[in-house]
C-alpha positions in Angstrom: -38.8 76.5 2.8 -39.9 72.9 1.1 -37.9 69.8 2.2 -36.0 68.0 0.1 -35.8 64.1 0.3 -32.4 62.7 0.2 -31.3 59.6 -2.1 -27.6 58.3 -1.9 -27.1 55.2 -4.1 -25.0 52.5 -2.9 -23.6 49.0 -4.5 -26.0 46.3 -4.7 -23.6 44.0 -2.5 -23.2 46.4 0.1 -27.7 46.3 0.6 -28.4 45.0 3.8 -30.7 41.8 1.8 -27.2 40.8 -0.3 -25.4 41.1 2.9 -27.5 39.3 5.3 -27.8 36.5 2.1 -23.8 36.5 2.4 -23.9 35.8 5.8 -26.2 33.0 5.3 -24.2 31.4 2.5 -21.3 31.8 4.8 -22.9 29.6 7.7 -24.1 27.2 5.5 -20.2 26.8 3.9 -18.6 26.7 7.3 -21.1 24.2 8.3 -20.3 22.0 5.7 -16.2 22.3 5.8 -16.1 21.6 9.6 -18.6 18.4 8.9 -16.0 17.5 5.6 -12.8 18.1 8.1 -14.4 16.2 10.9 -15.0 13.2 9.0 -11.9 13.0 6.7 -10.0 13.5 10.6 -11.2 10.7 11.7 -10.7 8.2 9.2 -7.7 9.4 8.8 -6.9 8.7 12.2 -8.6 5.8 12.3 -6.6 4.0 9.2 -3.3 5.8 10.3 -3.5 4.4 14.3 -4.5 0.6 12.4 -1.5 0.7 10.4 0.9 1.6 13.1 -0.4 -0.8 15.7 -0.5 -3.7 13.4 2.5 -3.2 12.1 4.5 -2.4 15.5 2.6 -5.0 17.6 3.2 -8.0 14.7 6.9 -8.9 15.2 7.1 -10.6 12.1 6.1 -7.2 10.6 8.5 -5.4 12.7 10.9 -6.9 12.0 11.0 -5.8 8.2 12.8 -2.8 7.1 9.9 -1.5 4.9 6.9 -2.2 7.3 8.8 -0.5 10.0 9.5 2.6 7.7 5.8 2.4 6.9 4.9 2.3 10.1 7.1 5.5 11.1 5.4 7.2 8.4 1.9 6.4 9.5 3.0 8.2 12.9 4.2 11.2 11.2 0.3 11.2 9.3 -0.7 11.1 12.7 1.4 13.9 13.9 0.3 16.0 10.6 -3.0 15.4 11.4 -3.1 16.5 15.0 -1.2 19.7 14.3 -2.8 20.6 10.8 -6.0 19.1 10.5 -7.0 19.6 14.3 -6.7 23.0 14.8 -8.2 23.5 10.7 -11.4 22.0 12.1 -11.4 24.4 15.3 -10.6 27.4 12.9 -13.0 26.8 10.6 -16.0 25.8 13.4 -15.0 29.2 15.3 -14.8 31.1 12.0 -12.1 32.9 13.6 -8.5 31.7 15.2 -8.8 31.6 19.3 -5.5 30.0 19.9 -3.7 33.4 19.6 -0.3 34.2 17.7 2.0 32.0 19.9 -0.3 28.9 19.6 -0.1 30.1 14.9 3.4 30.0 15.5 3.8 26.3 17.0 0.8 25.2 14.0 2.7 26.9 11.4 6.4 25.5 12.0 4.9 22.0 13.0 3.3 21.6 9.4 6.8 22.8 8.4 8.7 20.1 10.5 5.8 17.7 9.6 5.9 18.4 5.9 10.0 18.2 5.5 10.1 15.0 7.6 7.5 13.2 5.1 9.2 13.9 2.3 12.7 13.3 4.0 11.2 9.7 5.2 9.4 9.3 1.5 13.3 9.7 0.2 15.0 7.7 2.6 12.9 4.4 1.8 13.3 4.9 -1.7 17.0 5.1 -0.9 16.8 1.6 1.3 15.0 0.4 -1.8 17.2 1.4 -4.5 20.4 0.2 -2.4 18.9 -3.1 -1.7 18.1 -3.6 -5.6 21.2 -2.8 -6.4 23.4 -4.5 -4.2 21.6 -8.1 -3.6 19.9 -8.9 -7.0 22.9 -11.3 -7.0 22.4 -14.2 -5.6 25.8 -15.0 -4.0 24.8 -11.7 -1.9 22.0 -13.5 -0.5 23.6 -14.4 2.7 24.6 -10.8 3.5 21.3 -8.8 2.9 19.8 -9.0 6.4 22.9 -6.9 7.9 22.7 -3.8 5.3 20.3 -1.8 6.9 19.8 -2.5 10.4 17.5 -1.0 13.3 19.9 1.0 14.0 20.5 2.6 10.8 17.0 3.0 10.4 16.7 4.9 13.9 20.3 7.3 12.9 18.4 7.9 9.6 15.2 9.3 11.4 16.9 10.9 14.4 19.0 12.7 11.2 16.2 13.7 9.1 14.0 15.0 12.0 17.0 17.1 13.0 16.9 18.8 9.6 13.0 19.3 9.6 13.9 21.0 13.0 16.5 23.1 11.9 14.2 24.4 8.9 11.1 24.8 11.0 12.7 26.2 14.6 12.8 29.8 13.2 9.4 29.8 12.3 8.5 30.3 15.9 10.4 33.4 16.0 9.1 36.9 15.7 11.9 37.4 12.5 9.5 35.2 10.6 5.7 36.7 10.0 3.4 34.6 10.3 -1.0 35.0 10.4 -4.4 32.3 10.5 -5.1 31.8 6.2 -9.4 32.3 6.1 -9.3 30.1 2.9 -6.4 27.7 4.1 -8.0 27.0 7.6 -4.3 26.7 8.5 -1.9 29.3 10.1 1.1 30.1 7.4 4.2 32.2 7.0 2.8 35.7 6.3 4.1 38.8 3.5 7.5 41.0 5.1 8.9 37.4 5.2 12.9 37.6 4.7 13.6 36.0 0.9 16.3 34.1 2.3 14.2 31.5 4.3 12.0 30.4 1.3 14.4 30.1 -0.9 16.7 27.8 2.0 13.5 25.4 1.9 13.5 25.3 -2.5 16.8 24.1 -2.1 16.1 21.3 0.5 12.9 20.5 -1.5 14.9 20.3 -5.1 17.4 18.2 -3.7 15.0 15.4 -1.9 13.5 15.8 -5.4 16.4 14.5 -7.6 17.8 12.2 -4.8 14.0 10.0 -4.7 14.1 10.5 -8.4 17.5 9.0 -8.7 16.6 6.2 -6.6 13.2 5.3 -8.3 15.2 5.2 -11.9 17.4 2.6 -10.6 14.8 0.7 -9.0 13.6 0.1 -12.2 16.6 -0.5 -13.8 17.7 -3.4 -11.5 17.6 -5.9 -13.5 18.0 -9.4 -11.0 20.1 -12.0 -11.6 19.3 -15.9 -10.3 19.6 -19.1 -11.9 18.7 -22.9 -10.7 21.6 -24.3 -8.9 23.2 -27.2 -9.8 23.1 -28.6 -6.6 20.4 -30.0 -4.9 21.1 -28.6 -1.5 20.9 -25.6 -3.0 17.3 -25.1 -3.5 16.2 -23.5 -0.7 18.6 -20.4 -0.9 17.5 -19.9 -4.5 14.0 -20.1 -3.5 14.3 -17.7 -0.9 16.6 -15.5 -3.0 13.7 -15.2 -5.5 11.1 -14.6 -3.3 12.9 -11.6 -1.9 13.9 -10.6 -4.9 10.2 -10.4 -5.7 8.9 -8.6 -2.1 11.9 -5.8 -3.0 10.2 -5.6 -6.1 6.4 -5.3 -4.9 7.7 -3.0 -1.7 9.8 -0.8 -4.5 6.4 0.0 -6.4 4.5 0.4 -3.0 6.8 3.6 -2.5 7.0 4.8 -5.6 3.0 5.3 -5.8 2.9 6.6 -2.6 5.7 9.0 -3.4 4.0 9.7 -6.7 0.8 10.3 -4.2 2.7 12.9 -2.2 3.7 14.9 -5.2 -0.2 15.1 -6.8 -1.7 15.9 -3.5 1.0 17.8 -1.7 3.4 19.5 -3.7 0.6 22.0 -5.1 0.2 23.5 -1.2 3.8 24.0 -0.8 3.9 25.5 -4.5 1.7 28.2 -3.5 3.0 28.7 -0.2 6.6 29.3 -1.5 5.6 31.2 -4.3 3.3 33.5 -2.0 6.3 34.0 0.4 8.9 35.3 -2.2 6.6 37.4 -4.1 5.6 39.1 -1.0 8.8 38.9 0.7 10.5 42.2 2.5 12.9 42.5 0.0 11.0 42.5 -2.7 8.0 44.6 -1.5 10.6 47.3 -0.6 11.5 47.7 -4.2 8.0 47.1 -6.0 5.7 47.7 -3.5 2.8 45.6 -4.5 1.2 42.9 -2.6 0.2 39.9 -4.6 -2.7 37.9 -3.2 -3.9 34.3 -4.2 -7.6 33.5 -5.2 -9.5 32.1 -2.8 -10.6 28.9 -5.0 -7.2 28.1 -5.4 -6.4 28.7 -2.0 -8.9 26.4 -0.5 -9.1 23.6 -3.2 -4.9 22.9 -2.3 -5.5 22.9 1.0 -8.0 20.3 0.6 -6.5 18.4 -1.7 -3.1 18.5 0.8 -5.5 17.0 3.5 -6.4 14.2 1.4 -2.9 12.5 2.1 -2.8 11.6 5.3 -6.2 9.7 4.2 -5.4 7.7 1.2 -1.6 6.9 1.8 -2.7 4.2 4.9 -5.5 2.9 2.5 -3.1 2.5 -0.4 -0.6 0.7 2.4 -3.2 -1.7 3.6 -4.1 -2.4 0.0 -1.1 -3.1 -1.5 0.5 -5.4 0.9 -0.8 -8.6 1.8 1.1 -9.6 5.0 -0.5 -6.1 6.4 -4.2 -6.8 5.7 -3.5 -10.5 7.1 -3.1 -9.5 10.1 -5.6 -7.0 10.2 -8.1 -9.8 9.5 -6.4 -12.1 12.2 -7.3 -8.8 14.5 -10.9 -8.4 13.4 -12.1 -11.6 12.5 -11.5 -15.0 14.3 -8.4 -16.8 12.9 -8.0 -19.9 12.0 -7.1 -22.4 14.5 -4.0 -24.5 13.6 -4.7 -27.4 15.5 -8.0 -27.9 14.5 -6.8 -27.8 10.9 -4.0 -30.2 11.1 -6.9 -32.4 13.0 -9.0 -31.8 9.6 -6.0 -33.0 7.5 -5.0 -35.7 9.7 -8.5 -37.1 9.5 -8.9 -37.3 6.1 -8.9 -40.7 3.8 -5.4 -40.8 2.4 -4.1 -43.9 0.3 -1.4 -45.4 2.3 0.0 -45.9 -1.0 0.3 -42.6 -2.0 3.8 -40.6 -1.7 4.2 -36.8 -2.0 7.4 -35.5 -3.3 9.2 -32.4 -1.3 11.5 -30.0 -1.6 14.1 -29.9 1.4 17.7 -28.6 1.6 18.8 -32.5 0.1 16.9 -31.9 -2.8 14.0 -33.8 -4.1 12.6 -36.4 -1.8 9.6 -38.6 -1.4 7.8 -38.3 1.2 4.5 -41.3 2.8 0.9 -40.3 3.1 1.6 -40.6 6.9 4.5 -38.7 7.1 3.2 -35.2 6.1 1.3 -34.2 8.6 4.3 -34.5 10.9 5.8 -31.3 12.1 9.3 -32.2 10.0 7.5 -33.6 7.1 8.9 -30.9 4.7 12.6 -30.6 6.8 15.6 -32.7 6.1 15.3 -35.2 9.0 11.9 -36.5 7.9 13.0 -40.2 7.1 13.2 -40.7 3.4 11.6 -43.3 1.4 14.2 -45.6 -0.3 14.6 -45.1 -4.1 15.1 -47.5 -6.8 18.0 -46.8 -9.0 16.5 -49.1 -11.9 13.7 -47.4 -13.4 10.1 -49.5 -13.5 9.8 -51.6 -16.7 8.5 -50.6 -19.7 5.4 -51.6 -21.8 6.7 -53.8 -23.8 8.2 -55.9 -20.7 5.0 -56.3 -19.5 3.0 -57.3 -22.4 3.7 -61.2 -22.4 3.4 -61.5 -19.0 1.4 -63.5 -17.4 -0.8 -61.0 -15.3 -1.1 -59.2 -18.5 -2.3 -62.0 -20.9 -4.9 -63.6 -17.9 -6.1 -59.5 -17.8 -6.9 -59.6 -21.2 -8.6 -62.7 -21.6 -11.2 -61.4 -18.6 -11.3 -58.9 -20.3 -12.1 -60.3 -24.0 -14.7 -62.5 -22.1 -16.4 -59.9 -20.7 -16.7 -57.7 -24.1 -18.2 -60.5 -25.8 -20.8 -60.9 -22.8 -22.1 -57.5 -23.3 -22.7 -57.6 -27.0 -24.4 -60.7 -26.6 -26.6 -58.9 -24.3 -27.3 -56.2 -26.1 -27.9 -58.1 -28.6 -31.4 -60.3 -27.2 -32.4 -56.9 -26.7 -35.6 -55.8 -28.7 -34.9 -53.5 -31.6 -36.3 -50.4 -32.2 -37.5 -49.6 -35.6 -39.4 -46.5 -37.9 -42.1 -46.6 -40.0 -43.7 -44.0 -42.1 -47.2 -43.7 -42.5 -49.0 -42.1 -45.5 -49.5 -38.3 -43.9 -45.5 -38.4 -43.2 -45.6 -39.1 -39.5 -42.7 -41.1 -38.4 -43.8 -43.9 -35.6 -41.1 -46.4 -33.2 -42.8 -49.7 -33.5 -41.2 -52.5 -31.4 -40.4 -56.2 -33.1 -41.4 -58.9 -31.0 -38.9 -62.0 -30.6 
């Protein structure tokens, strides 16, 4: 009886060389996500904590509408970040999810309540800023434009919109609503068997947040300010000031547009894919086709990184963009500059005592001595005033018979015809050309 050898072929990926390469490859990728994540985590953090302590700690800052919706924002960053970007960087160092399926459920509705309230807050200052636009490019509505939107509008409008992003992430955390860890996402998400009705619930919030920002943004733009220069001189100041904030609504306007315009690029793509994965996987429609669409795994992980990008360049483009914000974050870092000593400087320098400075107060125009402006009041309205002629100074032609005038020019004449006689006496240069060409200076003698 002869023996016969047995050969079973196999694919080349399943050899145990392709396999243990795979696991290799694998490693080395995981190694290099958790060192991307960890970094990008804590810049992120670090700009986002910055932004909300300088702006919450500065009362000055505070105490504007838009740095205190910024600075809101920068908290929710910091909320996505702890919830989404956190437990990412565990998942993907583990290679596996250890948290269990009631710790996927909390990740997966807070990016949900994380993701509805930054796009509800994103809408709600373009709102403040179309309103403000609208309402107070006129200047008689100057007065009035402190008391629009107070604190406590601003704290309704949050407490409102996080009530929403509540109501549409709550039922995530039930057992109604699927949900499993993503390998490619790093992120826990809303799984297939999901019930059509909740994805299509959060298309409809999403579409209308949409068109409401949109609407806003177009008539930003279109606000076309009104101001023009009083007649009166007390009224200088209020157009002054009516300007400049029309121009900081302006600036603060653009500011939220790009980072709304940020939002969509970076963010929008992500919840594309997640929404489109839910329906097409949904029970309802599985029952009837069943087929189970999956996404490719590029795709899948290049959104997700692109989504965490976000919470790292919104701060950056906050700080960069507004100059009262990365004032104060060089007053923080670096040693600032020291009032007293610099009114010491400028009261120490060489001034003509003849010299007068003209200042705009609430009277109007007013002239101001050399040793009056570096008084505390030199630019109010009780600085005294220097007294004004009504006749104006005399013209040329007064002056040119006078006497000061005629004794001036006859020094004057006198002192021309010294200086050619001078120059005369002086020895005179002259050139002489020599048979080969050269041209020598030979100096006369007198």
């Amino acid at each position: 009886m002869s023996d016969y050898l047995r050969v079973e072929y196999v694919n080349e990926d399943d050899t145990l060389a392709e396999i243990a390469a795979r696991e290799i490859t694998s490693s080395s990728l995981r190694k290099s996500n958790a060192i991307l994540l960890a970094l990008i985590a804590i810049v992120s953090y670090g700009f986002n904590i910055l932004l909300a302590a300088v702006i919450y700690i500065n009362e000055s800052l505070r105490n504007i509408n838009t740095y205190a919706l910024l600075g809101h924002f920068a908290c929710i960053n910091l909320a996505d970040l702890t919830f989404s970007l956190f437990f990412s960087l565990v998942y993907v160092a583990n290679n596996s999810w250890i948290f269990g399926i009631t710790w996927c459920r909390i990740h997966a509705a807070a990016q949900e309540f994380c993701l509805l309230y930054m796009l509800s807050s994103l809408m709600f200052m373009a709102i403040e800023k179309a309103v403000v636009s609208m309402y107070y490019t006129n200047e008689h509505e100057h007065a009035r434009r402190q008391v629009f939107f107070t604190k406590k509008h601003l704290a309704v409008a949050a407490f409102g919109f996080a009530l929403i992003s509540a109501l549409f992430s709550i039922p995530i955390t039930f057992h109604m609503i699927p949900v499993q860890p993503f390998k490619n996402r790093f992120v826990c998400g809303i799984d297939s068997q999901c019930p059509i009705v909740f994805p299509c619930l959060r298309i409809i919030v999403y579409i209308t947040a949409l068109l409401v920002s949109l609407v806003a943004f177009i008539s930003l733009l279109r606000a076309k300010p009104q101001a023009s220069i009083p007649s009166q001189q007390q009224d200088y100041n209020a157009f002054i000031d009516h300007i400049r904030f029309i121009h900081e609504q302006k600036s603060h306007g653009r500011l939220v547009l790009v980072i709304f315009t940020f939002f969509i690029i970076t963010v929008s793509p992500y919840c594309v894919l997640g929404l489109v994965y839910e329906i097409s996987n949904s029970r309802e429609l599985q029952s009837a086709s069943h087929t189970h669409i999956n996404v490719p795994q590029d795709a899948d992980t290049l959104l997700t990184w692109l989504k965490f990008l976000f919470p790292l360049i919104s701060p950056i483009i906050i700080i960069c963009a507004c100059n009262d914000i990365r004032e104060k974050i060089r007053e923080l870092f670096c040693c600032s500059i020291d009032s007293n000593s610099y009114n010491h400087h400028l009261s120490s320098a060489v001034v003509s005592p003849q010299t007068m400075t003209l200042v705009g107060t609430s009277n109007g125009l007013q002239l101001r001595a050399a040793d009056l402006m570096h008084s505390p009041d030199a630019y109010s309205s009780h600085c005294p005033v220097l007294p004004l002629t009504e006749e104006f100074p005399p013209r040329y032609e007064q002056l040119d018979n006078s006497p000061e005038i005629t004794s001036t020019r006859q020094v004057t004449t006198s002192n021309v015809e010294r200086e050619r006689a001078e120059r005369s006496r002086k020895p005179k240069r002259t050139k002489r050309k020599l048979s080969n060409g050269i041209r020598v200076k030979a100096r006369n003698s007198y």
